[in-house]
C-alpha positions in Angstrom: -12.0 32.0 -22.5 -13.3 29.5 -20.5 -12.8 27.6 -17.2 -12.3 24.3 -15.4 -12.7 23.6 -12.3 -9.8 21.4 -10.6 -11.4 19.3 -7.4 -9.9 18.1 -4.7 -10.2 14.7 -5.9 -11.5 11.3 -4.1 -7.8 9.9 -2.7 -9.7 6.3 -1.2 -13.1 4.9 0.5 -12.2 6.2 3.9 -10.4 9.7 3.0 -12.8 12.5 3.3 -10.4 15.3 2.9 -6.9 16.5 2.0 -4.2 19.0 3.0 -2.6 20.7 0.0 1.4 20.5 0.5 2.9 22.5 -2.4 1.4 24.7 -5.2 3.9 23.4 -8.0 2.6 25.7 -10.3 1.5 29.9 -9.5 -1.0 31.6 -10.9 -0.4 33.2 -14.3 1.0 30.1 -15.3 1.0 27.7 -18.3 -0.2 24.3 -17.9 0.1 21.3 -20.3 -1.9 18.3 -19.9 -0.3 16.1 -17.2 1.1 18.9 -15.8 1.5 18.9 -12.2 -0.4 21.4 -10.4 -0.6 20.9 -6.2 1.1 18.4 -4.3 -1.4 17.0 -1.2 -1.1 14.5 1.7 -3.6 12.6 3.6 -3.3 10.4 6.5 -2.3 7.6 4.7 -0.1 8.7 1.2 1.0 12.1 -0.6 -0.2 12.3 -3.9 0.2 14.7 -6.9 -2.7 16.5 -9.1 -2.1 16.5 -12.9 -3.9 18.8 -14.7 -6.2 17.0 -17.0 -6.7 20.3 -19.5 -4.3 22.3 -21.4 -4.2 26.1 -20.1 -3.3 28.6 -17.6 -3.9 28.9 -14.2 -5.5 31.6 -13.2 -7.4 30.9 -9.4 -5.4 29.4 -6.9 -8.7 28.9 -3.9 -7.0 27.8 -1.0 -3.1 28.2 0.4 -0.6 25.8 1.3 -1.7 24.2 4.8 -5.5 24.3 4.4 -7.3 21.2 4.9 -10.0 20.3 1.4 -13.2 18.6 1.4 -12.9 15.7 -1.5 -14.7 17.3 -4.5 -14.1 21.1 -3.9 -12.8 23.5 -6.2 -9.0 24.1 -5.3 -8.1 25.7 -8.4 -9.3 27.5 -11.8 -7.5 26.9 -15.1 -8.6 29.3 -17.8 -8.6 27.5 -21.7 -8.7 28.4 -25.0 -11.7 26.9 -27.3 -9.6 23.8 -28.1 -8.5 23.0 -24.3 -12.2 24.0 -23.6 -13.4 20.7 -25.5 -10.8 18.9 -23.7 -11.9 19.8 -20.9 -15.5 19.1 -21.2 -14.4 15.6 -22.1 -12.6 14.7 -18.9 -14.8 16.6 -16.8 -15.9 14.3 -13.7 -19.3 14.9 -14.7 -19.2 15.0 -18.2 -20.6 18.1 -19.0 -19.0 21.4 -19.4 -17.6 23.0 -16.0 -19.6 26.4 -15.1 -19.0 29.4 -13.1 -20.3 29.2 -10.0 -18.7 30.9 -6.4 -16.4 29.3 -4.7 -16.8 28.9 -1.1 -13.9 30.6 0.6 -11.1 28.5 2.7 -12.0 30.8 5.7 -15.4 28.2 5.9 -13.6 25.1 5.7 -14.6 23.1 9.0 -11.2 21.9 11.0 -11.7 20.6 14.5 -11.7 23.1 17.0 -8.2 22.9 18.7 -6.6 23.2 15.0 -8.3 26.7 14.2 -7.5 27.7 18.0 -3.9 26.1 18.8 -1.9 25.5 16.0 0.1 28.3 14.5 1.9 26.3 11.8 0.9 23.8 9.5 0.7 19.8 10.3 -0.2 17.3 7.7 -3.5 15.0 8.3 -0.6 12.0 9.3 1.1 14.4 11.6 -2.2 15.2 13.3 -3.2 11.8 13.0 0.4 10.7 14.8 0.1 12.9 17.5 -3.3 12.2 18.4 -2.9 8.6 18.9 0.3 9.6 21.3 -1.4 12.3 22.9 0.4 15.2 22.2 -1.1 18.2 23.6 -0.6 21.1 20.9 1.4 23.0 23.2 4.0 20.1 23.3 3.5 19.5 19.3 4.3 23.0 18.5 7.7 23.2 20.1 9.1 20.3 18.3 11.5 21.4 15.9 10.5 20.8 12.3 12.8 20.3 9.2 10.4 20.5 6.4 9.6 23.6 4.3 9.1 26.6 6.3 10.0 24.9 9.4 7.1 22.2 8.8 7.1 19.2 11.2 7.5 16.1 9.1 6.2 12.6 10.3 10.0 11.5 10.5 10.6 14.6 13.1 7.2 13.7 15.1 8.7 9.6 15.1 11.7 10.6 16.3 10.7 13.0 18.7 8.7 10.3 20.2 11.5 7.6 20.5 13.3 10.3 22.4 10.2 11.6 24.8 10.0 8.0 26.2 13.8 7.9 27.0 14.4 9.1 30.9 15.9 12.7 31.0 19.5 13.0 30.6 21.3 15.5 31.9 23.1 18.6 30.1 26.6 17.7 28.9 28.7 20.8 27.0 29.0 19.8 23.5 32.9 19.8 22.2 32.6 17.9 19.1 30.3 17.5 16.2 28.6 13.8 17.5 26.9 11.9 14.7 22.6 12.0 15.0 21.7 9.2 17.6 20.0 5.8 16.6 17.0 5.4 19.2 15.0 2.5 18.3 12.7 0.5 20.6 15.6 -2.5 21.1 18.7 -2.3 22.8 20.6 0.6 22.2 23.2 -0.1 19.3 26.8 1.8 18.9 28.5 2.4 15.6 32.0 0.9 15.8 34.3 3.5 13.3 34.2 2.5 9.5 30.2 1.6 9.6 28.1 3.2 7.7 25.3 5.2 9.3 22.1 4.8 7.0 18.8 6.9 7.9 15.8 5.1 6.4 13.8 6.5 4.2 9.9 7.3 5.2 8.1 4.4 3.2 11.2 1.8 5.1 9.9 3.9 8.8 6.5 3.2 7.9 6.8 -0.6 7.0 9.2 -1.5 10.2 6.2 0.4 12.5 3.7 -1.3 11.1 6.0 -5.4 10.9 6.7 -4.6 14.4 3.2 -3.2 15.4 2.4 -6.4 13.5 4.1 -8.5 16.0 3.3 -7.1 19.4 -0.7 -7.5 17.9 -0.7 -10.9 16.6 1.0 -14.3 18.1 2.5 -15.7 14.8 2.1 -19.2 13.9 3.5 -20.6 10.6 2.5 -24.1 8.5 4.3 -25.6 5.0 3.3 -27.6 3.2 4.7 -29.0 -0.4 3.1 -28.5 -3.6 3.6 -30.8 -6.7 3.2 -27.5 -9.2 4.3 -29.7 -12.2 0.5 -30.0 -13.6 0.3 -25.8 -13.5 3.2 -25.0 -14.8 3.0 -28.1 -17.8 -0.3 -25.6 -18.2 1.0 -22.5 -18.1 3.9 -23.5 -20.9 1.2 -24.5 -23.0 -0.4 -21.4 -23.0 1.3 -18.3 -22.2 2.9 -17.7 -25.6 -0.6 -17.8 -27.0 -1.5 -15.8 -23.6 1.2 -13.4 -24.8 0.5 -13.0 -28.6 -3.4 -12.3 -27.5 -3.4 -10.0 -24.6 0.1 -8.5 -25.0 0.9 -9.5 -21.3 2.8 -12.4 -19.7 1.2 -14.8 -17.9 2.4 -15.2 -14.7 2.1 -18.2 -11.7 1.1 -15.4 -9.5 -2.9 -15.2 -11.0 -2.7 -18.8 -10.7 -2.0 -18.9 -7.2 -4.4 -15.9 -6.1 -7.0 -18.1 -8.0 -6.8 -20.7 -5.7 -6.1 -18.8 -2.7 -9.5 -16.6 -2.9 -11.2 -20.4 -3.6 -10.2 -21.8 -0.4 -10.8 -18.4 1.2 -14.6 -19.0 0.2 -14.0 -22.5 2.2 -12.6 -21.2 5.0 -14.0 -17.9 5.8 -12.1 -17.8 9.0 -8.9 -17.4 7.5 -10.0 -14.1 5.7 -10.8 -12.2 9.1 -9.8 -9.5 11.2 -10.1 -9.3 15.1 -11.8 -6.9 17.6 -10.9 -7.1 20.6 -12.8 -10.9 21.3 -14.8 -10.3 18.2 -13.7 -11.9 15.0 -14.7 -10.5 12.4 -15.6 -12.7 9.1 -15.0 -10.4 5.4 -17.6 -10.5 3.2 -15.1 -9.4 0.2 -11.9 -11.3 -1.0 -9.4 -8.8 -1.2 -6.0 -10.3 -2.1 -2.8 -7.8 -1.1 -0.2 -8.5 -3.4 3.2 -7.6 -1.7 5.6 -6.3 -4.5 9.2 -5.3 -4.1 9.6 -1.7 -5.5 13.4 -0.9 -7.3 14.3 1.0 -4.6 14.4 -2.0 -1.8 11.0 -1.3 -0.2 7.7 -3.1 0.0 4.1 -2.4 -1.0 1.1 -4.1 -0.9 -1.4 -3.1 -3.9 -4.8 -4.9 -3.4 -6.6 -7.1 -6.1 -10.7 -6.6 -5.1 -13.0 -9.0 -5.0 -10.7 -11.9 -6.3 -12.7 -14.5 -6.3 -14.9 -12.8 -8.3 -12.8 -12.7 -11.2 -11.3 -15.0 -13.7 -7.9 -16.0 -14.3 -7.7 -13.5 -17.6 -9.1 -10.5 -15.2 -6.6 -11.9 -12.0 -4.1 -12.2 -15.0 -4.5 -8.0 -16.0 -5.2 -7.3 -12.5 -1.7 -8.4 -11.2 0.6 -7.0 -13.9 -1.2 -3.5 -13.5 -0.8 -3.0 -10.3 2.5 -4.5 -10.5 3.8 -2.3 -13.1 1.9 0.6 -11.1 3.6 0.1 -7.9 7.1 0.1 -9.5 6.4 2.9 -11.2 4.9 4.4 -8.5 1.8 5.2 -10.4 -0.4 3.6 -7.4 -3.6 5.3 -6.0 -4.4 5.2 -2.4 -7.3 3.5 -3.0 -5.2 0.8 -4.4 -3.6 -0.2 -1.4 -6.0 -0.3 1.2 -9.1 -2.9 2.1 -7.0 -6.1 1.7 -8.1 -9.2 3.6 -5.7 -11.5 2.9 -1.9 -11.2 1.6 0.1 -13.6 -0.8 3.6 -12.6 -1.2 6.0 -14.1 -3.6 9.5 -15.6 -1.3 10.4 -17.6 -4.5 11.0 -14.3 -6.9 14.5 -14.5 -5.4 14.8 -18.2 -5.0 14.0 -18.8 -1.6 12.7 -22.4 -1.0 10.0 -20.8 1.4 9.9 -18.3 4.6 7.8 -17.0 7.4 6.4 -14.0 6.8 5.0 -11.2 9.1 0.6 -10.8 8.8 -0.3 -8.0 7.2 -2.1 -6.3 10.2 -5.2 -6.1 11.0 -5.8 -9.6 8.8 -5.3 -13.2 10.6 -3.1 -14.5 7.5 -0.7 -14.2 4.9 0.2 -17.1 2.3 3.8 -16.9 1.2 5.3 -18.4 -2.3 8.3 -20.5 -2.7 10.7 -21.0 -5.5 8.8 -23.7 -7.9 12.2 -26.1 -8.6 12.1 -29.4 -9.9 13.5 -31.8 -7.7 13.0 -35.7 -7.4 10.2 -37.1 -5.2 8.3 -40.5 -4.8 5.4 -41.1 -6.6 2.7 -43.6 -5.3 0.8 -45.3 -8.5 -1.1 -48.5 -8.5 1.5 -50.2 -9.4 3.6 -49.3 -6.9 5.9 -46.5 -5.8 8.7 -44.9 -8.4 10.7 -41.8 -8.3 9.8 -38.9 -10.8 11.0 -35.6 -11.2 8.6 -32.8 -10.2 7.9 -29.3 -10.0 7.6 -29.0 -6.2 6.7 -25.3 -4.4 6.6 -24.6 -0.5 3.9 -22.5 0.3 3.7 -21.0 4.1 1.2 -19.9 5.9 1.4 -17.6 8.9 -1.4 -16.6 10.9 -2.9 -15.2 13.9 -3.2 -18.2 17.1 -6.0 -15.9 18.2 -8.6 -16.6 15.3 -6.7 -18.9 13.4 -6.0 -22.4 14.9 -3.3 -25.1 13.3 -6.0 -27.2 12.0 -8.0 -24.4 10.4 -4.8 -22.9 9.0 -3.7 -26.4 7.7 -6.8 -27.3 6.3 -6.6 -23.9 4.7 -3.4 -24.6 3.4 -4.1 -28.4 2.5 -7.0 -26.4 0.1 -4.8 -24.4 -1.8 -2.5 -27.3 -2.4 -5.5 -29.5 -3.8 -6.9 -27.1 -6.3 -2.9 -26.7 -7.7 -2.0 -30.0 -8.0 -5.3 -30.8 -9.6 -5.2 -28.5 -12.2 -7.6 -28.5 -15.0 -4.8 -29.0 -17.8 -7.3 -28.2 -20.3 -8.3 -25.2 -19.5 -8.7 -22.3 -21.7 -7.6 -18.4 -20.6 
């Protein structure tokens, strides 16, 4: 019988450790490939482990609450000989796993007032929450929670919050069942009989902190500007079927568009920035967010790295996997973090154009109209004539405290140059 050795495994470039949420599976159980095993969080997303071997579980090294190290041992699966080669051939390092001891969670390194204070368990979010509102852990520990085992969710710590800032009220006997308070940061709304109260959901809490954290930061300023797209998509018809037949994907306007976006990013490196304070900060990687629209209503932003480094066919791949990924919720957390820039798409439901909200801490973010063929003048040296044309408005909100109008307009102005002038014989 022998063993593998599930890791705590790396969740993104900044994430250094892990809490482990939920043992899904006990020890003495059977395990199938793709099985899931723990359930962890981090400050930024929860994530499952699938077990990459087929066995049973037989070590379970730290419990539910402990904080992990990425790349130590959480767990031991014993396997047969066939799971063994399996095994061997998945392993992070490529070579059969060994025995070896297992430090114990007793020497996992916490901060201090976590070992001494705390009593319960709070994810690294929680902590992370709490911290930045200065919650003492006396104050943190009486807030009720509603999680497992009484576990203080980051929806209890958010709306704890919203109420802590509210003046004292004082005590009025309860007679009635009342419905659970709205308390948001604008004026106090009332429910009129026959609405329907809605609670969101924690990824729609997270995206309305951080639109309006995104507005209190940054003072928005938005430039159009229209786009004769007819030479792009007289391209893209030419091609895609052949496109499709080849790669077995579609081809898309959206690799197009990020094409020329990271181009005139490389011309104007102020417009892929962030700011400090007075300091603005120049990127030396093009990373293009992609916002995409998930079934369920909400929003994510996966993150195509180093775009301008690759071609169309790799933009082309790049897009529809971490589309398809996203809405299938098959993202990692590396996936959605180090953008630069964002582009996102207005015209998948037919809106002619839009101002859209930075995607902090960045100083831009490009937004897509419907392409729709409408009748424009044409100047020729013969004169002017009306033709019909594929025309897009593209948008371009960014931050008046790096980003001026004329460097945002030229910006813009680039983007619309390398679309309208098109290479129509290009080969993808």
């Amino acid at each position: 019988m022998a063993r593998f050795e599930l890791v705590m495994p790396k969740m993104g470039e900044s994430i250094i450790e892990a809490t482990i949420i939920r043992w899904v599976k006990n020890v003495g159980d059977t395990i199938e490939e793709e099985d899931v095993i723990v359930e962890i969080a981090t400050d930024k997303v929860d994530s499952e482990i699938p077990s990459p071997v087929d066995g049973k579980l037989s070590e379970v090294l730290y419990k539910e609450g402990d904080v992990v190290p990425v790349g130590q041992v959480i767990a031991v699966i014993s396997m047969d000989e066939e799971s063994e080669i399996a095994g061997q051939a998945v392993s992070e390092s490529g070579v059969p796993q060994q025995e070896a001891p297992v430090e114990p969670a007793a020497e996992i390194i916490k901060p201090a007032e976590e070992k001494s204070s705390f009593t319960r368990f709070y994810s690294p979010l929680v902590r992370s929450i709490s911290r930045q509102e200065n919650i003492p852990a006396e104050e943190l520990e009486k807030i009720p929670g509603s999680g497992k085992d009484g576990r203080l969710t980051r929806d209890d710590l958010l709306r704890y919050i919203s109420r802590r800032s509210l003046p004292a009220a004082k005590e009025t006997p309860v007679t009635a069942i009342l419905p659970k308070p709205i308390v948001s940061e604008g004026p106090k709304v009332l429910a009129s009989p026959g609405d329907e109260l809605v609670e969101m959901d924690r990824m729609r809490r997270l995206i309305a902190d951080h639109m309006v954290m995104s507005k209190k930061t940054s003072p928005h300023v938005t430039s159009f500007i229209e786009v004769d797209m007819s030479r792009v998509v007289r391209w893209r018809d030419k091609v895609k079927d052949e496109f499709l037949r080849r790669e077995k994907e579609k081809l898309t306007y959206m690799p197009i568009i990020v094409e020329a976006a990271a181009r005139a990013l490389k011309d104007f490196p102020g417009v892929n920035a962030s700011v400090d304070g007075y300091t603005i900060i120049l990127k030396k990687n093009i990373n293009i967010g992609m916002a995409t629209a998930l079934p369920n209503g909400n929003l994510i932003v996966p993150v195509i790295k180093n775009a301008d480094q690759k071609n169309l066919l790799g933009l082309a791949k790049t897009v529809n996997d971490l589309a398809n990924r996203a809405r299938n919720n098959k993202l990692d957390p590396d996936d959605i973090q180090g953008g630069t820039f964002t582009i996102t798409n207005l015209g998948t439901f037919a809106s002619l154009t839009g101002a859209p909200v930075i995607n902090q801490p960045q100083v831009a973010i490009l937004g897509i109209g419907v392409i729709k063929k409408k009748p424009v003048v044409i100047e020729t040296e013969e004169g002017d004539m009306i033709g019909i044309r594929s025309i897009c408005i593209l948008s371009l909100a960014y931050d008046h405290r790096a980003v001026d109008g004329a460097l945002g307009g030229m910006y813009l102005q680039r983007v619309a140059e390398y679309l309208e002038n098109y290479d129509m014989n290009r080969t993808v």
